[in-house]
BALOBA-1460 file (C-alpha; in Angstrom, 3 decimals):
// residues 248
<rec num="1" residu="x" x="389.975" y="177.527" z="-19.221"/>
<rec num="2" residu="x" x="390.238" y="177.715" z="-15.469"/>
<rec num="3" residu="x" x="390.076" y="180.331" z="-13.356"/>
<rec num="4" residu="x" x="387.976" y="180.879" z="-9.959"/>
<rec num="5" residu="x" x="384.372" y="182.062" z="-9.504"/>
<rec num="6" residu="x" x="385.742" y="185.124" z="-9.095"/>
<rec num="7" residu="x" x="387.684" y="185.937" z="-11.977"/>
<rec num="8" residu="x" x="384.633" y="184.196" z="-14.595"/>
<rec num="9" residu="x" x="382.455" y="187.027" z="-13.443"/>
<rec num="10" residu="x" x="384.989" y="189.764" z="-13.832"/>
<rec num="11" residu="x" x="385.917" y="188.748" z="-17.019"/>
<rec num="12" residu="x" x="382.104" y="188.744" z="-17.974"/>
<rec num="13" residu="x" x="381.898" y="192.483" z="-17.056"/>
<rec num="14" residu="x" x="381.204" y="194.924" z="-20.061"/>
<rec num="15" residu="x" x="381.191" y="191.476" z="-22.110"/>
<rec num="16" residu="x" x="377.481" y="189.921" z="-21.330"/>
<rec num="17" residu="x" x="374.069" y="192.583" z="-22.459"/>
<rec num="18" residu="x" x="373.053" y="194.733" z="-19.186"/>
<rec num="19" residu="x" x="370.640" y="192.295" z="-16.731"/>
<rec num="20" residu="x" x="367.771" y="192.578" z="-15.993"/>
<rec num="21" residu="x" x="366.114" y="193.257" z="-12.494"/>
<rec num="22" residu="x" x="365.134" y="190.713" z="-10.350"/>
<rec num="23" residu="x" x="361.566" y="191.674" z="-10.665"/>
<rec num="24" residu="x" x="361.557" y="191.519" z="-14.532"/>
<rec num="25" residu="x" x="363.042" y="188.406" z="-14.103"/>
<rec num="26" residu="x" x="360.784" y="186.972" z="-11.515"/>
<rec num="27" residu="x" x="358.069" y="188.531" z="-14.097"/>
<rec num="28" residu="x" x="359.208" y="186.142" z="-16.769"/>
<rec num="29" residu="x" x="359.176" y="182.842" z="-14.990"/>
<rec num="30" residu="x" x="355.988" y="183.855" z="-14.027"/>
<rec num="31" residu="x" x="354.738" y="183.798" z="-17.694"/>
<rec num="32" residu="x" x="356.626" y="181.496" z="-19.289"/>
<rec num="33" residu="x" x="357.035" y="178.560" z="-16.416"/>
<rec num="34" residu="x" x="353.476" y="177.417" z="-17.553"/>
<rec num="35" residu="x" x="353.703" y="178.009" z="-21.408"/>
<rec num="36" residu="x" x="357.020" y="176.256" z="-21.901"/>
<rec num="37" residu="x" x="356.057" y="173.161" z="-19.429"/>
<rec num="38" residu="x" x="355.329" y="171.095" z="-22.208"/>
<rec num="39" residu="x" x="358.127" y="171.898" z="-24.684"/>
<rec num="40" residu="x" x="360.779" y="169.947" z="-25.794"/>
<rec num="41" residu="x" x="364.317" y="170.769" z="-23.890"/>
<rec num="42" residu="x" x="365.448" y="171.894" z="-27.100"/>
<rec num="43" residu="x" x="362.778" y="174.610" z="-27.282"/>
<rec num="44" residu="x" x="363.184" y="175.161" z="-23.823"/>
<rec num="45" residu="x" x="366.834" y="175.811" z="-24.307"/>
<rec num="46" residu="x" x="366.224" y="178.487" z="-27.727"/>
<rec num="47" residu="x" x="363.697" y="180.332" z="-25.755"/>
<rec num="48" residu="x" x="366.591" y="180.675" z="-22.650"/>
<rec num="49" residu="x" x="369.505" y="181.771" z="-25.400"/>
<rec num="50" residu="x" x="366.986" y="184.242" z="-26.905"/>
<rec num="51" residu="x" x="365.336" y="186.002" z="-23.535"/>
<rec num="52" residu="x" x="368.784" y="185.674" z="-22.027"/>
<rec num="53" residu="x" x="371.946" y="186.127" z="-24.714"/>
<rec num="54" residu="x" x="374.751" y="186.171" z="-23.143"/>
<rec num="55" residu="x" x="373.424" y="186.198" z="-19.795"/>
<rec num="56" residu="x" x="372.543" y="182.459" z="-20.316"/>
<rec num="57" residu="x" x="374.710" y="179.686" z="-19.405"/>
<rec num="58" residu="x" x="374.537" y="176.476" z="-18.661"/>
<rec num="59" residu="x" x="375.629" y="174.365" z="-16.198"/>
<rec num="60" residu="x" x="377.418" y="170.419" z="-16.136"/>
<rec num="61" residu="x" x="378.366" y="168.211" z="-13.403"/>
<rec num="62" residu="x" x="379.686" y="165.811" z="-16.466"/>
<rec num="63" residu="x" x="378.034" y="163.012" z="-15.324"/>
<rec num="64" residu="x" x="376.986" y="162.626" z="-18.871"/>
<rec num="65" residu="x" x="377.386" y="165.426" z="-21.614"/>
<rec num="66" residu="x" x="373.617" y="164.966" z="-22.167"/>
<rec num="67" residu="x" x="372.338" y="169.114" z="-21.855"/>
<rec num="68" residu="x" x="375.862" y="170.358" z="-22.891"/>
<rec num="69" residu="x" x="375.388" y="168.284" z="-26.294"/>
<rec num="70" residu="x" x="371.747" y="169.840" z="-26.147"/>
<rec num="71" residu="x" x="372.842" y="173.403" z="-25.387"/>
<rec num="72" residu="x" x="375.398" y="173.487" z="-28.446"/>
<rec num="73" residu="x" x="372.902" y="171.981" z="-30.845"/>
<rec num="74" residu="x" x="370.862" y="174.692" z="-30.018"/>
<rec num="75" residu="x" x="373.258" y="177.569" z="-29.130"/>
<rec num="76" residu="x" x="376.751" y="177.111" z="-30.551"/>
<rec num="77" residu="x" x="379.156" y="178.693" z="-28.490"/>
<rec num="78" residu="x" x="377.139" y="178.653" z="-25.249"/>
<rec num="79" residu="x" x="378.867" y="179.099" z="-22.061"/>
<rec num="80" residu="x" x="378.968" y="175.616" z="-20.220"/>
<rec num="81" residu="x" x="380.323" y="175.765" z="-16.493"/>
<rec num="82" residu="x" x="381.950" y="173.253" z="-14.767"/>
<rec num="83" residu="x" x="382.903" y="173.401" z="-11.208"/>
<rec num="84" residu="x" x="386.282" y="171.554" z="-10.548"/>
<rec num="85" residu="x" x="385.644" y="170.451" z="-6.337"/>
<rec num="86" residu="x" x="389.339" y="169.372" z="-6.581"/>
<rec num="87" residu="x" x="387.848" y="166.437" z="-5.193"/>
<rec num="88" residu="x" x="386.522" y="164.813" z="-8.401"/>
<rec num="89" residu="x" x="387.521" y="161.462" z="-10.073"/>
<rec num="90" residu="x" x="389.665" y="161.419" z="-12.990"/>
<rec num="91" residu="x" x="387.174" y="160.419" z="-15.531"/>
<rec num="92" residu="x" x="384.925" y="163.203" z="-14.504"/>
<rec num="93" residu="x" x="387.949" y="165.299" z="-15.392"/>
<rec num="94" residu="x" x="388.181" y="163.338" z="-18.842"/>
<rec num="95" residu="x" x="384.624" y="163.794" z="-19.435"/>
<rec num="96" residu="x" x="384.811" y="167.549" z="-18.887"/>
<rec num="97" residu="x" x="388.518" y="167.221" z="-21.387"/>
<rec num="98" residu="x" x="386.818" y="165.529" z="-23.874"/>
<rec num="99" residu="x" x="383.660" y="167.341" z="-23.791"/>
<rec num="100" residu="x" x="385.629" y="170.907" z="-23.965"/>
<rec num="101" residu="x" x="387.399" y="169.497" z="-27.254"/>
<rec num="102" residu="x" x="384.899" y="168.016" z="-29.393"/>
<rec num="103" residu="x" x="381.648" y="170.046" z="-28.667"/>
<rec num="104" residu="x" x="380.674" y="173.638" z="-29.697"/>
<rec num="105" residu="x" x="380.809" y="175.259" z="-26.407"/>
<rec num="106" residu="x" x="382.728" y="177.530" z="-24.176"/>
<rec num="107" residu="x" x="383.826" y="175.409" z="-21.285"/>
<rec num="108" residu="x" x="384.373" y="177.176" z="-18.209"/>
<rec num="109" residu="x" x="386.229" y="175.545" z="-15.206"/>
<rec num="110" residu="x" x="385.852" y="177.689" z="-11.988"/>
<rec num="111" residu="x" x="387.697" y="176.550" z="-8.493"/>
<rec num="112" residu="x" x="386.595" y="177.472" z="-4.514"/>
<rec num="113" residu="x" x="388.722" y="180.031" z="-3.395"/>
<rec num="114" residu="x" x="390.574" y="178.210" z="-1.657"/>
<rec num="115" residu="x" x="392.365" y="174.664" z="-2.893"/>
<rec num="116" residu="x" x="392.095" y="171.381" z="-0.442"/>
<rec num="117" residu="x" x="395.418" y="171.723" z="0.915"/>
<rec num="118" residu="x" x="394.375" y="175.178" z="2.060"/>
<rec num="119" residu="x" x="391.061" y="174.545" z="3.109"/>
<rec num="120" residu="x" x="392.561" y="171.750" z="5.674"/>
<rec num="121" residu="x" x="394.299" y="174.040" z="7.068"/>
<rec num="122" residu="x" x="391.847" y="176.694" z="8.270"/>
<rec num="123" residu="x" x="388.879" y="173.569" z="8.946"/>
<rec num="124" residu="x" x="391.217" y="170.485" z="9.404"/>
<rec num="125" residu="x" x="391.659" y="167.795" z="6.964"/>
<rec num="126" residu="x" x="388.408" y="165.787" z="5.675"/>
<rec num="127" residu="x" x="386.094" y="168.516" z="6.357"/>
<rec num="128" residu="x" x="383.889" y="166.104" z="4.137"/>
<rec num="129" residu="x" x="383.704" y="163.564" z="6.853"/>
<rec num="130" residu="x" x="383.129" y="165.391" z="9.505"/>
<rec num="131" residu="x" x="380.683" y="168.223" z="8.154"/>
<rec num="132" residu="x" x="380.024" y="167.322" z="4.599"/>
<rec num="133" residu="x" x="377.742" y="170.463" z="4.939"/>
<rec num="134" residu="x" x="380.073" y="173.138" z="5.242"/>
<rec num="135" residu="x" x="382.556" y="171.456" z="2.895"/>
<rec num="136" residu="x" x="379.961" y="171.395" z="0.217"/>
<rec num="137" residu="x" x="379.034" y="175.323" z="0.907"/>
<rec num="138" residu="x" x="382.584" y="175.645" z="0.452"/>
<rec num="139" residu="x" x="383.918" y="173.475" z="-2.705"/>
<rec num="140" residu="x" x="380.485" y="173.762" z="-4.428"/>
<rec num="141" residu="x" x="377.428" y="176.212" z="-3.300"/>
<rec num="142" residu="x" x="379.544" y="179.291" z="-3.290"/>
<rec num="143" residu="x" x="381.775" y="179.455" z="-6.418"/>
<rec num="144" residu="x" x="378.844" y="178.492" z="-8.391"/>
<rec num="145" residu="x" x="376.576" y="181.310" z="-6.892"/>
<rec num="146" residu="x" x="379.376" y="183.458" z="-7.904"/>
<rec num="147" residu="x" x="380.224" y="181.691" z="-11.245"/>
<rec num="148" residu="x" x="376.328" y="182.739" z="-12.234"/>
<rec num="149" residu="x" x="376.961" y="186.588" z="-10.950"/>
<rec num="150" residu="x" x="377.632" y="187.623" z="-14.706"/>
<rec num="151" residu="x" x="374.169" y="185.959" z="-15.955"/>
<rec num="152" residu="x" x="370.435" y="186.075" z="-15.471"/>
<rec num="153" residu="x" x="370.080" y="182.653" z="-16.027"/>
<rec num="154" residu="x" x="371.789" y="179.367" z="-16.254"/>
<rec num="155" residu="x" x="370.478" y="175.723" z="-16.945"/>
<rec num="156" residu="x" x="370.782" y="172.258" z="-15.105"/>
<rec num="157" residu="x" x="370.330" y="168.967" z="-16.220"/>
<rec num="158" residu="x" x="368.218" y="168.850" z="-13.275"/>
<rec num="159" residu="x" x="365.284" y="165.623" z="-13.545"/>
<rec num="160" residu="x" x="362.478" y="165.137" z="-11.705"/>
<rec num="161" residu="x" x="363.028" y="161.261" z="-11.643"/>
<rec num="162" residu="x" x="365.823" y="161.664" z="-9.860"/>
<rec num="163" residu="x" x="365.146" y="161.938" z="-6.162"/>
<rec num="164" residu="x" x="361.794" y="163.103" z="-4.479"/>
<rec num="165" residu="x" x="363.165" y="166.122" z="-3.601"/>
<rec num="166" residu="x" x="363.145" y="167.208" z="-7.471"/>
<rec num="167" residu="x" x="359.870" y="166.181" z="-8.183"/>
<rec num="168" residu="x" x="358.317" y="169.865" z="-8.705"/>
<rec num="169" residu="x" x="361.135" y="171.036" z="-10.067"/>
<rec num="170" residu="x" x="359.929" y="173.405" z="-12.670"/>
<rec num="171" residu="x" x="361.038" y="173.563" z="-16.128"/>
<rec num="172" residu="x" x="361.059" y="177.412" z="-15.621"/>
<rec num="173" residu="x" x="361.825" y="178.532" z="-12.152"/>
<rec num="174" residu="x" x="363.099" y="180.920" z="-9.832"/>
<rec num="175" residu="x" x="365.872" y="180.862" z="-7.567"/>
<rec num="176" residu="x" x="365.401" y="183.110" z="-4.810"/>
<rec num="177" residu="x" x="369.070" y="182.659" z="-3.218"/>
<rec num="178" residu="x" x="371.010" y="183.522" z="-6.324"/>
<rec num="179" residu="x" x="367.790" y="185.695" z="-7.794"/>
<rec num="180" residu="x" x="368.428" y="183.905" z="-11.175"/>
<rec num="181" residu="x" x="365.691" y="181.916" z="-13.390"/>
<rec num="182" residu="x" x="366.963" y="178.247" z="-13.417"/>
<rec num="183" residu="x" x="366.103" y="176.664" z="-16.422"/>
<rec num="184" residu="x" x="365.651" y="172.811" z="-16.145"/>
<rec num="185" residu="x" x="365.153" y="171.752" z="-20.135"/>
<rec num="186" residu="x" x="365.240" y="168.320" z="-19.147"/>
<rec num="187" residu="x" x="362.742" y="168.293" z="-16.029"/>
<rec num="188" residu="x" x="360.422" y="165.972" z="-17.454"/>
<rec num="189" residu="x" x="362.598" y="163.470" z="-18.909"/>
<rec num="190" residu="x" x="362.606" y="160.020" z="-17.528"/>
<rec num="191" residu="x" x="365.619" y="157.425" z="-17.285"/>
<rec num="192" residu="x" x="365.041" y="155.936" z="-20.714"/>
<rec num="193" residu="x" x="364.813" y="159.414" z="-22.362"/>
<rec num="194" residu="x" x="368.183" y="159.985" z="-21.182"/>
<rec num="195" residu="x" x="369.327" y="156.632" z="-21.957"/>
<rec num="196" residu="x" x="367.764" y="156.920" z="-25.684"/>
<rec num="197" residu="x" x="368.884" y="160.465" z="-26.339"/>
<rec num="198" residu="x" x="372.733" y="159.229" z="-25.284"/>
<rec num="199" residu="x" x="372.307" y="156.193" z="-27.575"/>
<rec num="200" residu="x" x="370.584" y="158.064" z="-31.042"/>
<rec num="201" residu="x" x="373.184" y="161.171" z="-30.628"/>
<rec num="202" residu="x" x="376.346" y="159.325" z="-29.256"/>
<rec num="203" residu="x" x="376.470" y="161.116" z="-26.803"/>
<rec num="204" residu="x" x="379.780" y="161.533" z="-24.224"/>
<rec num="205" residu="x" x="379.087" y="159.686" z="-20.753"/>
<rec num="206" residu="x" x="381.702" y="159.558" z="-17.982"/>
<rec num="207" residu="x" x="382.835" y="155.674" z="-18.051"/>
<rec num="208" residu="x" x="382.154" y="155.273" z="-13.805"/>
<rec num="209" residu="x" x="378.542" y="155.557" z="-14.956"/>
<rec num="210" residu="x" x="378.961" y="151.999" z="-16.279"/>
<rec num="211" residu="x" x="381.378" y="150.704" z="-13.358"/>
<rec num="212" residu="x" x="378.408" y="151.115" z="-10.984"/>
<rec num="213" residu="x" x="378.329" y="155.195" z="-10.423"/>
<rec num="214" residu="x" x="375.386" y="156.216" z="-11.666"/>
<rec num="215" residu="x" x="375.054" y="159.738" z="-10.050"/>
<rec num="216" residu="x" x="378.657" y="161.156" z="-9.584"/>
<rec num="217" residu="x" x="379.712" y="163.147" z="-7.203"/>
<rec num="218" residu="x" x="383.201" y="163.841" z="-5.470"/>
<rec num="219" residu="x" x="384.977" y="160.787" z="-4.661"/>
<rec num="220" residu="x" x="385.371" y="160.545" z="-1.280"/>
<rec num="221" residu="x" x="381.721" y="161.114" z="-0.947"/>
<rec num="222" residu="x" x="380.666" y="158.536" z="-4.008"/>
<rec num="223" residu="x" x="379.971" y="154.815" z="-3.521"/>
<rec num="224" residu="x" x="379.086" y="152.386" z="-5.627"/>
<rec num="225" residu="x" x="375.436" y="151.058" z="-6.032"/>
<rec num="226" residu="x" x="374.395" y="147.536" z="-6.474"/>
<rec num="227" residu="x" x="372.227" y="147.168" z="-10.011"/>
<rec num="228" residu="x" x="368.575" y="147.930" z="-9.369"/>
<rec num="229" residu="x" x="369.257" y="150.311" z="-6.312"/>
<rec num="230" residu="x" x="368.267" y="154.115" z="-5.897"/>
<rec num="231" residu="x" x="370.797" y="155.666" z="-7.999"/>
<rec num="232" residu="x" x="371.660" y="158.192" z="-5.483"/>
<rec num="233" residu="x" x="372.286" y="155.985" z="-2.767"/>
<rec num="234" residu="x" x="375.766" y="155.753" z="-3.200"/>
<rec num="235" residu="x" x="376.264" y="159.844" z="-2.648"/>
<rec num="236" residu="x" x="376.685" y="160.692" z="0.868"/>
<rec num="237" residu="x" x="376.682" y="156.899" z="1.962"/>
<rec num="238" residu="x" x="376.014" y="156.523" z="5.124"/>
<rec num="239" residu="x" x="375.204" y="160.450" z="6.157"/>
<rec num="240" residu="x" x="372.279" y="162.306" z="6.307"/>
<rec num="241" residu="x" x="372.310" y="163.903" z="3.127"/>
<rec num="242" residu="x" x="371.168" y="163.556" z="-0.246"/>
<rec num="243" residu="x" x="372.197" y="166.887" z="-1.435"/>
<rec num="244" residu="x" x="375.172" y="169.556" z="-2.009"/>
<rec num="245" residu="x" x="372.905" y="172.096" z="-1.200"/>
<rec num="246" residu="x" x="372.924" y="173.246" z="-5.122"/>
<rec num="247" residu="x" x="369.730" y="172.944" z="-5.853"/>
<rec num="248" residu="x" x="368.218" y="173.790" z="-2.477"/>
């Protein structure tokens, strides 16, 4: 299914249970952030579907289909967004395909508002070279902060190993820009958890991982790494930037 930001949270309307406030829901990442540190993502994940419902979603970059597979173990059905840059490689396209057809979840594809053709033409073409910034707001930070306006809460695959700016990212936090609880069931999980979770549950991994991309972004703005380097170093290459803004 694709559609833009806009139309996924009208659609939602009169479908999803009423929200809650964002007090109540500042109130409950207050309790539970410290009792569900601890627990596995799976747990982490039932107690999200259960406070949540249909307010709950969860989010996929499909650099791997790691939480999706999670998410429909645990919820079958779940909504699993996807945000379609129009600037992303065509095996992160086939990983989304494939992960839409033989999962149990409800693959959403939202779009910016605008497409690349049109977005050169009000900032000038490569906005990503010459303010990878603003071009990120645009293609990725604001359709998802309206993608998540029909839910309380949504999860990332979100790891602290990752980069040292993630490395208090809570299992159960609090967003104040969107005023959603972000849900991070696999905060805690190293390299080799991921790597040993793909392997026991066959799981779906976009094929640039093993071509020397392993953290995938949108291809002008993705480089290969040599083996053994920061993983991230090949998004942004060569800028002074090490993230979309997402999850900041």
């Amino acid at each position: 299914m694709t559609a833009t930001a806009t139309d996924i949270a009208r659609s939602n309307r009169g479908v999803h249970t009423e929200g809650r406030t964002p007090e109540q829901l500042r109130e409950l990442v207050s309790h539970w952030g410290a009792e569900l540190e601890l627990a596995p993502a799976e747990v982490i994940i039932e107690w999200a579907a259960a406070t949540f419902g249909e307010r709950f979603c969860v989010t996929s970059s499909m650099g791997d289909a790691v939480l999706a597979h999670l998410a429909a173990k645990v919820v079958p059905g779940v909504d699993v967004v996807f945000l379609d840059t129009g600037y992303h490689f065509a095996e992160t396209i086939g990983t989304r395909d494939a992960v839409a057809a033989t999962m149990n979840v409800n693959l959403l594809t939202i779009t910016p508002a605008q497409t690349v053709a049109e977005q050169d033409v009000e900032h000038g073409p490569r906005l990503h070279e010459r303010d990878p910034d603003l071009c990120c707001a645009l293609r990725k930070v604001r359709p998802l902060a309206e993608s998540l306006t029909a839910y309380d809460a949504w999860a990332t695959g979100l790891r602290r190993a990752e980069t040292h700016n993630r490395v208090i990212a809570p299992v159960i936090g609090w967003d104040a820009k969107k005023q959603k609880v972000k849900v991070s069931p696999m905060a805690r999980w190293s390299d080799d958890d991921v790597d040993r979770y793909i392997a026991e549950n066959g799981v779906l991994v976009n094929p640039l991982v093993y071509d020397g991309y392993p953290s995938i972004g949108c291809a002008p703005c993705t480089r290969r790494v040599e083996a053994g380097a920061d993983p991230r170093s090949g998004r942004w290459a060569g800028m002074n930037k090490t993230e979309c803004g997402i999850h900041t």
